[in-house]
GUPA-524932 format. One record per residue (C-alpha): residue in one letter; x, z, y. Coordinates in pm, whole numbers, plus 50000, padded with zeros to 5 digits. Layout:
// GUPA-524932
AXZY;...
This chain:
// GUPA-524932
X163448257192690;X166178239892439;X169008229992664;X170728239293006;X172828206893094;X175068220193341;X176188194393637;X179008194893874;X179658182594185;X182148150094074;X179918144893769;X176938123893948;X177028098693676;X173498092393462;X174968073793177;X176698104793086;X177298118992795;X175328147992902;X171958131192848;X173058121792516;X169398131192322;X168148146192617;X164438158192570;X162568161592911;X160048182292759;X162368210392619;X165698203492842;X166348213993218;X169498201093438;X171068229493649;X172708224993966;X174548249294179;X176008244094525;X178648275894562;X180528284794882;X183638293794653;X183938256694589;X184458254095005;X186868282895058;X189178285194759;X191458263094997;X190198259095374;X188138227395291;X187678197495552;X184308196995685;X184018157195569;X184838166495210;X182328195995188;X179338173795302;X179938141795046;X180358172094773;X177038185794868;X174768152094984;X175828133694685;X174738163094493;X171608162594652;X170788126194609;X171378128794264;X168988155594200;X166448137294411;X167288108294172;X166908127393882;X163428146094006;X161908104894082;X162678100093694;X160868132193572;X163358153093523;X163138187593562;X166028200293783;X166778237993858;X169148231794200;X170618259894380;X171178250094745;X173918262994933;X171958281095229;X169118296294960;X169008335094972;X169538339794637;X172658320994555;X175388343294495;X178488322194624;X180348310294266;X179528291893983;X180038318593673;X176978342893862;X175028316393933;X175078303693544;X174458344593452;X171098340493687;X169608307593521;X170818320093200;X168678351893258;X165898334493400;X165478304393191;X166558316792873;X167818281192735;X169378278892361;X172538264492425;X174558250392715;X175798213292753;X178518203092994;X180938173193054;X184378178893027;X184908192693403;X187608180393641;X189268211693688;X191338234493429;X189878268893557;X186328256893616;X186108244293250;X188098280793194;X185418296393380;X182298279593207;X184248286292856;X184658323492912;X181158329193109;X179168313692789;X181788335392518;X180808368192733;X176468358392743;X176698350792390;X175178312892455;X176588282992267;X178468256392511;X178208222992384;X181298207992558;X181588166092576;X183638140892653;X183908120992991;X182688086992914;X183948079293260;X187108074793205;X188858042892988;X191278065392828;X190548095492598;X192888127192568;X193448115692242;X194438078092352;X196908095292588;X198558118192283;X198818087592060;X200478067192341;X202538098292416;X203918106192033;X207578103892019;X208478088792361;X210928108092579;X209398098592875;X206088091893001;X206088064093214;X202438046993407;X203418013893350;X203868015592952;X200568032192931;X198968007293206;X199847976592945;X198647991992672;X195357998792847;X195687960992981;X195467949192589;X193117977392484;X190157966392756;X191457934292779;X191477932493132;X193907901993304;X194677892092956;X194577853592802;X195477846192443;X197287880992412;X199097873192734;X198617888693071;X196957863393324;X200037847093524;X203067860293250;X203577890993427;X202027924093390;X203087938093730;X202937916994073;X204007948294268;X206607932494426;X204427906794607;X202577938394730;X205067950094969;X204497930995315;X204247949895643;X202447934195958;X204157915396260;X204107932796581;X200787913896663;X199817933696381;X196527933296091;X195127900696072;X191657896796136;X189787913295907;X185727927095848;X185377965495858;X184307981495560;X180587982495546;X179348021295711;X176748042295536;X175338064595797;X173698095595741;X169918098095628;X167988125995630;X169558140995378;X173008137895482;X172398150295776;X170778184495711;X173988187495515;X176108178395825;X174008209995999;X174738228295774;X178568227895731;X179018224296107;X176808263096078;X178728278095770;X182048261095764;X182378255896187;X186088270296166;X187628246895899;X189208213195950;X187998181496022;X185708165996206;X182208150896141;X180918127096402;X182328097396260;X180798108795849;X179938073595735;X180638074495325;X178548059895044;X176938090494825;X174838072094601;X175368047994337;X173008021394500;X175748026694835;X178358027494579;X178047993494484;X177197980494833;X180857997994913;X182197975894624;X180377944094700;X181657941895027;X185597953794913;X185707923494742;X183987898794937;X186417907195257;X189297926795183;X190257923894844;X192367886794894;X194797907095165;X194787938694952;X197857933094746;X199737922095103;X198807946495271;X198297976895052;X201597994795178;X201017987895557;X200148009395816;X198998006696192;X197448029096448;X193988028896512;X193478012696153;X192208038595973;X190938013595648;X192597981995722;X192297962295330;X191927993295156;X188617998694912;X187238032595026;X185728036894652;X187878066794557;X185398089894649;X182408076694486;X184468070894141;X185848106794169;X182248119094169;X181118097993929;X178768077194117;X180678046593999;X181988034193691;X185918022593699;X184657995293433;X182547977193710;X184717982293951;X188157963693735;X185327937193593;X184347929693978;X187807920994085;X188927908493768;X185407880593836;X186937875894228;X190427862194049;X188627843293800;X186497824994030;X189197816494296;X188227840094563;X191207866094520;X194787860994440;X196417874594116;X198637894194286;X195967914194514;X193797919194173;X196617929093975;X197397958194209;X194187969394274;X193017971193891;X196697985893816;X195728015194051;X192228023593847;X193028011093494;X196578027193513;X197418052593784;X194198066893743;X193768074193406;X197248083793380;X197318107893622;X194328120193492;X196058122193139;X199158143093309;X196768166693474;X194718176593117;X198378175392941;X200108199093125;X197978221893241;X197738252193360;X201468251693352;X201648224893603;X200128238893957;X203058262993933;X206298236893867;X208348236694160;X211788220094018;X213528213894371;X213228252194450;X211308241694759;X210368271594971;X209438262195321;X206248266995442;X203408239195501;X204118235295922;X200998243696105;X200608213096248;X199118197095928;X196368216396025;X195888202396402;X197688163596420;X199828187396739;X203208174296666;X205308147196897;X206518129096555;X203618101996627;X203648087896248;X202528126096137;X200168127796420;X198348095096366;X198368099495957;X196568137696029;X194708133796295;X192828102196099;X192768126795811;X191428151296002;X188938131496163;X187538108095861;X188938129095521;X190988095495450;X194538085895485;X195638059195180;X198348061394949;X200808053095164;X200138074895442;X199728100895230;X202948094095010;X205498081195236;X204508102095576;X202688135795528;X204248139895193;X207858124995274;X207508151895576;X206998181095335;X209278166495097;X212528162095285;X211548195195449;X211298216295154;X207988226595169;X206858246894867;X204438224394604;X201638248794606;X201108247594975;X201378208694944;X198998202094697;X196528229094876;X196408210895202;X195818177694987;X193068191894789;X191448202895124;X191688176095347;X190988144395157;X187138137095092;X188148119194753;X190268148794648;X189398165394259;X192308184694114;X192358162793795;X193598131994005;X194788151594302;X197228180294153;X199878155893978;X199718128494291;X200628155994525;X202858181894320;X204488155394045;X204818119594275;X204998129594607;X206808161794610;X208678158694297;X207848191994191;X207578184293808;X210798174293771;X210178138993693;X207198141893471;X205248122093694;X208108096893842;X211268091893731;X212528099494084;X212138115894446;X209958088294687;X212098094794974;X213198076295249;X214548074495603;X212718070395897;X213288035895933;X210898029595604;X208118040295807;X208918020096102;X209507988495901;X205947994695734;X204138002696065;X203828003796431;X204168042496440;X207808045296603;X206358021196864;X206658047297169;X208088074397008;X209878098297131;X212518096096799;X214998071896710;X214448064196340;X217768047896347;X219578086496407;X220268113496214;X221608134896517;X221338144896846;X218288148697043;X216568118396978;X217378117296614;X214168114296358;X213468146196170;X212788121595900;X215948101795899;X217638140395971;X215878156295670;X216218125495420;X220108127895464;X220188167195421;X217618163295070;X220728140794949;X223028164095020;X220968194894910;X220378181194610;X223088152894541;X223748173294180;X220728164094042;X220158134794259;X223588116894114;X222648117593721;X219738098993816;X220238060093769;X217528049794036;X218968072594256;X222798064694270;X223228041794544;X221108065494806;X223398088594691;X226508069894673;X225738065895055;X226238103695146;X229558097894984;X230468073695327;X229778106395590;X232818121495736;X232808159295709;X232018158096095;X228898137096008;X227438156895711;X227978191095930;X226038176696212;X223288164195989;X223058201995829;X223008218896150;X220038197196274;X218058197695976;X218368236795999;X217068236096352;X214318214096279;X213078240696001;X213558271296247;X211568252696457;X208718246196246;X208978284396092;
């Protein structure tokens, strides 16, 4: 044979470069699924089986066209439980010419692929994502001579580059950002009515998957009864279809709120089949960039949602390849505390944690909200060490792939890079949360205190991080009238805050 194209599990995209003068007479795609992938953090159940099924629909998809795939399946006898062995057995066996892969998604895989073709002696024929709007290049030139790197700078020139939301050299509407008419929390009647996003239920496929997880991987987190993602592109674009048909007009309302029992609310659920590929960003923005155009979604909704694909996601994306493999180990607060248990089990009496886990743990899915302004607030105000952060993040979340996953968790949430990522700590009191949900509706806390024995541990904790870190905090212009705050607490005050944000850590130790 000629060439080995090598696949991964988040590249399940056929117009990529990877078939760039493929031959299916000389050329064989190789597929591996390895346990490593599972186990290198404790990996949801949920997350394991869209990584493998979509895998296997796209070699089944491949196979209908001709193509001659050479799949290792996770349960086969043979397979030796990581990618580098399993590339040293195909090598051996199939004795291709050269390599190709796609830029992977992950620094040490690509690491791992590099030095595993250097040691064989084979050439790797490494190529650029097409996936994504913005090369590593792009990002450089944008990046040359600026102090700071900043989304939104990046986001408009990505706006003019693709043209997207753009009329006469304008953006649509004479703003670039609408964020601030994105903000809106629900009344206590709560969510409007609203349609449920479309459910993909296992097929066959799927479910042999499900079997199998629930016999290899019975002990990890997560549950699978309620498994309903898209993992094909054909479901892909059903998934989108129906996004912006019936949620997409109350997205840019609602895109903050929360509410129990509403696990999807106006949110897209597309993360997952973009992060593997199945779905290219550029129909996605073109879809809701048609909805505004015909009158069937505000500006403001559309704005916000193609902001989060056309700039968040590439430039996170473009932090992650920049900064790496220094990055996973930046820890700038000093934070030291470890991850509390209960992120594991949803077993805590702080109901906004244990309705944001325990609908993690039982769909894989929490949105950006949840996941910035409750489980990582939590960890943030409590001092939880980065790593352990972004491990739980990369494990429980179905849509999780370190590119886009390592800076969201370690750089915006937890502040961890210093201000790489954001030019300041996202924290906040309890009273944010209750103001953008129904969580404190019942519970046992008072968002409203800082001390004594109703007192939030959010509202507790957020007063201590001032404190603990008011230095830093205080040369920070975004940051000065949080801090200016501490500055009102009598002595009495700020010792009764430190002594029950030190109990609340001993008992979570």
């Amino acid at each position: 044979m000629r060439h080995l194209l090598l696949i991964l599990g988040d590249q399940l995209d056929r117009q990529s470069a990877l078939f760039d003068g493929f031959d299916p007479k000389q050329d064989i795609v190789w597929m591996a699924e390895v346990a490593q992938e599972s186990t290198k953090v404790w990996t949801h159940k949920a997350r394991i089986v869209v990584f493998l099924s979509a895998m296997r629909h796209f070699a089944e998809s491949l196979r209908a066209e001709g193509i001659r795939v050479h799949y290792r399946k996770l349960d086969d006898a043979e397979n030796a439980g990581n990618f580098v062995a399993e590339i040293e057995s195909a090598i051996e066996r199939l004795k291709p010419q050269r390599l190709i892969i796609v830029e992977p998604g992950e620094w040490q895989v690509r690491e791992d692929f590099r030095s595993a073709a250097m040691q064989l002696g084979i050439d790797l024929d490494e190529r650029v994502d097409r996936h994504f709007l913005a090369s590593h290049a792009d990002f450089e030139k944008h990046a040359k001579g600026r102090k700071q790197l900043r989304m939104e700078f990046f986001y408009r020139e990505m706006r003019v580059k693709h043209q997207v939301l753009m009329d006469d050299g304008k953006p649509v509407g004479g703003e670039w950002n609408f964020d601030s008419e994105n903000r809106k929390s629900f009344t206590k009647q709560g969510p409007p009515l609203h349609a449920a996003p479309k459910r993909f239920l296992p097929d066959e496929i799927t479910q042999q998957v499900i079997d199998l997880v629930e016999e290899r991987f019975g002990s990890h987190p997560g549950r699978l009864a309620d498994f309903d993602w898209p993992l094909t592109t054909a479901d892909a674009r059903l998934a989108l279809s129906d996004f912006i048909d019936h949620r997409l007009g109350d997205f840019g309302d609602y895109q903050d709120a929360m509410w129990t029992r509403e696990p999807w609310l106006f949110h897209s659920r597309l993360s997952v089949v973009m992060n593997l590929k199945l779905l290219d960003p550029r129909e996605v923005i073109s879809a809701a960039e048609k909805a505004y155009r015909a009158g069937n979604a505000p500006l403001a909704a559309v704005e916000g949602f193609i902001r989060q694909i056309l700039g968040w996601r590439e430039y996170v994306r473009a932090i992650y390849w920049r900064f790496m493999p220094g990055y996973v180990g930046l820890n700038e607060l000093g934070a030291e505390q470890p991850l509390p248990r209960f992120y594991w089990t949803g077993e805590t009496d702080m109901n906004c944690l244990k309705e944001a886990i325990g609908q993690t743990l039982q769909y894989g899915h929490a949105h950006h909200i949840q996941r910035l302004m409750v489980t990582g607030l939590f960890s943030l105000l409590l001092g939880v060490r980065p790593q352990e952060v972004h491990e739980w993040y990369l494990a429980v979340y179905v849509d999780a792939v370190e590119w886009v996953e390592l800076p969201n968790t370690l750089g915006m949430s937890q502040h961890g890079d210093g201000g790489i990522m954001a030019s300041k700590p996202y924290i906040a009191s309890g009273k944010y949360i209750q103001r953008m949900s129904n969580y404190c509706t019942g519970c046992r806390y008072d968002p409203a205190k800082s001390t004594g024995p109703n007192a939030c541990p959010f509202t507790t904790l957020y007063w201590e991080f001032l404190m603990r870190h008011e230095p830093r905090l205080k040369m920070n212009q975004r940051m000065s009238m949080q801090v200016r705050n501490v500055s009102r607490l009598t002595e009495a005050e700020k010792t009764a805050i430190l002594d029950q944000a030190e109990s609340i850590r001993l008992s979570l130790t």
